[in-house]
N, C-alpha and C positions, 0 to 999 in steps of 0.2 A: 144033700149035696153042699159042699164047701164054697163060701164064699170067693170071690177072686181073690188073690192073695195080693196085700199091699205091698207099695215101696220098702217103706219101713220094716214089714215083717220079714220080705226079702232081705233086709237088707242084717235085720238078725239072725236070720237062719244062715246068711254067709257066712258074718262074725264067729257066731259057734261052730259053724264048720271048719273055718279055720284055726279054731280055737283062741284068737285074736281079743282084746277088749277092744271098747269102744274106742277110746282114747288111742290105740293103736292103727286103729282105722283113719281115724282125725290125721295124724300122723303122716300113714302111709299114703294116705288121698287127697292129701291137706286142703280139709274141708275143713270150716271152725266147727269144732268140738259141740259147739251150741246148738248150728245148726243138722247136724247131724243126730244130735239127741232127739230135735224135736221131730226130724225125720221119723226115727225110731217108735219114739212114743207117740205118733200121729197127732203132734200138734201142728206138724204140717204136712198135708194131705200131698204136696205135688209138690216138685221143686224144678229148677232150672236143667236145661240140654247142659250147661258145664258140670255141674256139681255131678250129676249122672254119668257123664265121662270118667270125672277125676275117681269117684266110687268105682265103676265097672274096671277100670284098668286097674286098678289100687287090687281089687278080688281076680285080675287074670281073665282067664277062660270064664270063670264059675259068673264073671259079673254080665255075664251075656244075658241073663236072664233078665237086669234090669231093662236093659233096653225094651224087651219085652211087656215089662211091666208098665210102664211110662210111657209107650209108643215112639220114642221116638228110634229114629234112625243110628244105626251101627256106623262109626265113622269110617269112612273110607282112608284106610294106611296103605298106599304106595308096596306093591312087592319092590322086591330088592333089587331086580334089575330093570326098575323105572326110577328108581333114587338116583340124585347125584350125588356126588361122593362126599357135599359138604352134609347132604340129608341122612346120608349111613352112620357117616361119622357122630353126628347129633343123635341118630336113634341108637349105636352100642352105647353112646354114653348114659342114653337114658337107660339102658338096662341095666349098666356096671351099677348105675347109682339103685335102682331097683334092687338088687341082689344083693348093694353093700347096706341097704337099710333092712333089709330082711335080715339076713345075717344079723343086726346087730339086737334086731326085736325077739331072737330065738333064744 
């Protein structure tokens, strides 16, 4: 039987899934580059409720899993007809900029 699978290793079987470098993740999750390696290579076992957001959203849907891994809690986003319209406008912009940095990584 397989051990629990770690942050880090989760968090390269993302990369590969996405077919992403490292470096591209640092980027799209802007997490420093450093500390994200040492995620990876388990030289750091656990890391912080932010860095785990900024990863899981950075991977989408697929980053659901870290939550999982790390316990902690899936943040609660607001459906759209409990937003105010300054809150909507804030979250298309965070997607335009999402999809304008994707686009530019492919």
């Amino acid at each position: 039987m397989k051990d629990k699978v770690t942050l880090g290793e989760e968090v390269a079987r993302l990369i590969e899934k996405k077919g992403w470098k490292m470096s591209q993740l640092a980027d799209k999750s802007k997490v420093n580059y450093n500390k994200l390696r040492a995620i990876i290579t388990r030289k750091q076992a656990s890391t912080d409720y932010e860095t785990v957001i900024k990863l899981a959203e950075a991977f989408g849907s697929d980053g659901d899993s870290l939550y999982e891994i790390t316990g902690y809690a899936k943040p609660y986003k607001k459906p759209k007809e409990e937003m105010t319209p300054f809150e909507m406008i804030r979250e298309g912009l965070r997607r335009l900029e999402e999809e304008r940095a994707e686009k530019l990584s492919e």
